[in-house]
N, C-alpha and C positions, 0 to 999 in steps of 0.2 A: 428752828427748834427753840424751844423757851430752857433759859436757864433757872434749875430746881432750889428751891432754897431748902438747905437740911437744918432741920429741929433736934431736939435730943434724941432721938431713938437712932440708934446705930445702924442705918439702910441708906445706901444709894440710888437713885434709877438705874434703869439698863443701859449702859454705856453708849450703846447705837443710838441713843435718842440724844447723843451730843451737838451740840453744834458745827457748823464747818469748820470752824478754827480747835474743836477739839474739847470748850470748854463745856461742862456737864452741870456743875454745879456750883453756891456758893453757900459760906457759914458754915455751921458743925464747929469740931475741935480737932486735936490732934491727938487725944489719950491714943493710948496701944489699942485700945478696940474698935476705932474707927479708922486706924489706919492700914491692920490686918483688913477686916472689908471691904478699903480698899482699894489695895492690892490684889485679893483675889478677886477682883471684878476685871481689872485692869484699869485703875484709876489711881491719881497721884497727885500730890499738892501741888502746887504749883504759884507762886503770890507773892508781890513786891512786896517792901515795909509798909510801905500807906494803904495797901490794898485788903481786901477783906480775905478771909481762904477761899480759893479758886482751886476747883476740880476738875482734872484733865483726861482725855482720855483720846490722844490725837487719833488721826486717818489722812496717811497711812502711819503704820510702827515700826522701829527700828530696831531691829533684831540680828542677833550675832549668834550664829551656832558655831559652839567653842570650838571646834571640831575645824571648823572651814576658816577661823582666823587666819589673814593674812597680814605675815611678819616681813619686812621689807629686807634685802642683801644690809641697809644700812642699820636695822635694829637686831637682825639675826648674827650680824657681828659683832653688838654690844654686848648683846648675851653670853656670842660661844666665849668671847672674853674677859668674860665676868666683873664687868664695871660693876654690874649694882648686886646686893643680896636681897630679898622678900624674906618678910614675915606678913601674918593673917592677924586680925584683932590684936594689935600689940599697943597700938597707939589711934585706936579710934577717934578720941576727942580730940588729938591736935590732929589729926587727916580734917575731918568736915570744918575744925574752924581755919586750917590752912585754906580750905576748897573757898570758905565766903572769901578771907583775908585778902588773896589773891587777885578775888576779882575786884572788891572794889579797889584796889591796891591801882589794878590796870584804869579805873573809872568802868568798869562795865554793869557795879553795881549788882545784887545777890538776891534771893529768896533766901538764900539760909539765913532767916531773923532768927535772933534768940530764940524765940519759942520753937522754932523749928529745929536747931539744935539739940535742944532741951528735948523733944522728941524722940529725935531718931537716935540720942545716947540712951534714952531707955529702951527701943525698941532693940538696941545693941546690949543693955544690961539682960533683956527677956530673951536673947540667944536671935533674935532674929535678923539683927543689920550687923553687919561685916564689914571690914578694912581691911585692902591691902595695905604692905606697904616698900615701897621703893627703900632700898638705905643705899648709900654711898661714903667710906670713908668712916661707917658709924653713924653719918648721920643720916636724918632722913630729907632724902631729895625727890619724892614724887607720893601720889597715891591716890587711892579711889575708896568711895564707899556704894553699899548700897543695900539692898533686904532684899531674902532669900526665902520662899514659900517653894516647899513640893520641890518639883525640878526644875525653877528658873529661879535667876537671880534679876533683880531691878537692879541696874546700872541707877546711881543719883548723882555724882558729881567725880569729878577728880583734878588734880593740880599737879603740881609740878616749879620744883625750885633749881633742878638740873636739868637740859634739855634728856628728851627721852625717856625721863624716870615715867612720867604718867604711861605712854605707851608700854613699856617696859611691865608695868604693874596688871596691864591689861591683859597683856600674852601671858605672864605667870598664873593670872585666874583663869583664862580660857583652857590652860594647859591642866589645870587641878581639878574644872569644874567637868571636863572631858573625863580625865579618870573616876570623875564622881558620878559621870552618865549625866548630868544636865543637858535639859533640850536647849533652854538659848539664852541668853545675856540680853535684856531687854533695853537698850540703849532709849525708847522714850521718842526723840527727836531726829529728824532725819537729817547728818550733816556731812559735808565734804570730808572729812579727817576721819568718822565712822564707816564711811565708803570705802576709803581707803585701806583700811584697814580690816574689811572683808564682811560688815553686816551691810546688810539688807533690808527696803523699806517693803512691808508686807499691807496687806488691807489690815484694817480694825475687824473685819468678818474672820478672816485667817487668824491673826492674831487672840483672838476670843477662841477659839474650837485651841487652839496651842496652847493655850493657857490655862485651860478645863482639862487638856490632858496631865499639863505635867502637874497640877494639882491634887492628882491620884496619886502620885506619890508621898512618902511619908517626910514631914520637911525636915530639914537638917540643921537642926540649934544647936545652939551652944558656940563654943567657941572653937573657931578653925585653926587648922594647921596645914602647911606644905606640905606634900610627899616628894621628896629631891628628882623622883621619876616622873611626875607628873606635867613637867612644864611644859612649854611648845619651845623645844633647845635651851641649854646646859643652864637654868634659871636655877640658882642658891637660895636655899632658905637662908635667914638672917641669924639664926643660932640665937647668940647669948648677946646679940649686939642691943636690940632692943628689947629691957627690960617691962615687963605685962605691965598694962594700967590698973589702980585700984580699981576700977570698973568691969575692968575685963569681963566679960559674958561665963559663966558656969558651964559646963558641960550638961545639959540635960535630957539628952537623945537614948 
């Protein structure tokens, strides 16, 4: 299959005309309106620093329905014992820039370039990307981001400075996106540690018809919050521990 090169008008191809490795397109930008389109297509950036923007849209998809997460005897313990607390958008920009810092930290090297940060903090100032995050002790020891259209959430990255916190952060949003009825947690990539932990690789044909459903829903911006009954076991919001970023997302639902 040929890779699309996109121009300024805000359109992608149909995502089945991907290639085997998943990639669809290259070029475009990153404003807010090209990357809501998309997402509701089922397409996502993906692109080293030297590289141009690359558009992905693998087969198969990995997907977590919050609902069937599985929390292991050794992480269902950390919980019922309350090592960590959660909060939701508290601390957005140091989650994504921990998530790049991290890896190349380990040498594994990022997609999260500046400009890509620069991104998905507006798509987070516009109500539409999320943060959990992990605290321990006050501080913050794990977390994940990602953007939420209709009833899914796009999983993009997450970290972890205490073992467990990233995990940790995963079961608190499956446990909230459950009580919110989301259909699945779109993890992107198919990997060992997502197995693990109870998603599932689906076709790209499945995955498209899933995606068109839960986008019949109405999406849920703004800035989120725990429900203390919502987790998957005895998972604490973070209260007063971490104080809102001047970014913080608006309420506009």
């Amino acid at each position: 299959m040929p890779v699309f090169a996109l121009g300024e008008e805000c359109v992608f191809p149909d995502p089945r005309l991907s290639r085997a490795d998943g990639l669809i397109a290259v070029g475009g930008d990153l404003n807010t309106e090209r990357l809501l389109c998309a997402y509701r297509q089922g397409i996502f950036p993906w692109y080293g620093p030297t590289e141009p923007i690359l558009w992905w849209s693998p087969d198969p998809r990995m997907l977590l329905f919050p609902d069937r997460i599985h929390i292991s005897r050794r992480l269902g313990r950390i919980l019922r014992q309350g090592r960590f607390t959660f909060s939701m958008d508290r601390a957005f920009s140091r989650v994504i820039r921990l998530c790049a810092e991290l890896r190349e930290r380990l040498g594994h090297g990022t997609w999260l370039t500046p400009e890509m940060i620069t991104a998905y903090e507006e798509l987070h100032r516009q109500g539409y990307a999320h943060s959990v995050e992990t605290w321990a002790g006050g501080e913050l020891a794990g977390g994940l981001y990602g953007v939420s259209l209709g009833r899914c959430f796009f999983g993009e990255s997450m970290f972890h400075l205490v073992p467990d916190a990233s995990k940790a952060a995963l079961a608190a949003l499956a446990g909230q996106l459950t009580q919110w009825d989301f259909d699945f947690i779109d993890c992107q990539m198919v990997t060992g540690h997502l197995l693990r932990m109870g998603a599932t690789p689906v076709s790209r044909r499945q995955f498209l018809r899933l995606l068109e459903n839960a986008l019949t829903r109405p999406d849920r911006r703004g800035s989120w919050e725990f429900s203390p009954e919502a987790a998957c076991g005895p998972v604490r919001p973070a209260g007063h521990l971490a104080p809102p970023e001047t970014d913080r997302a608006h309420t506009n639902r």
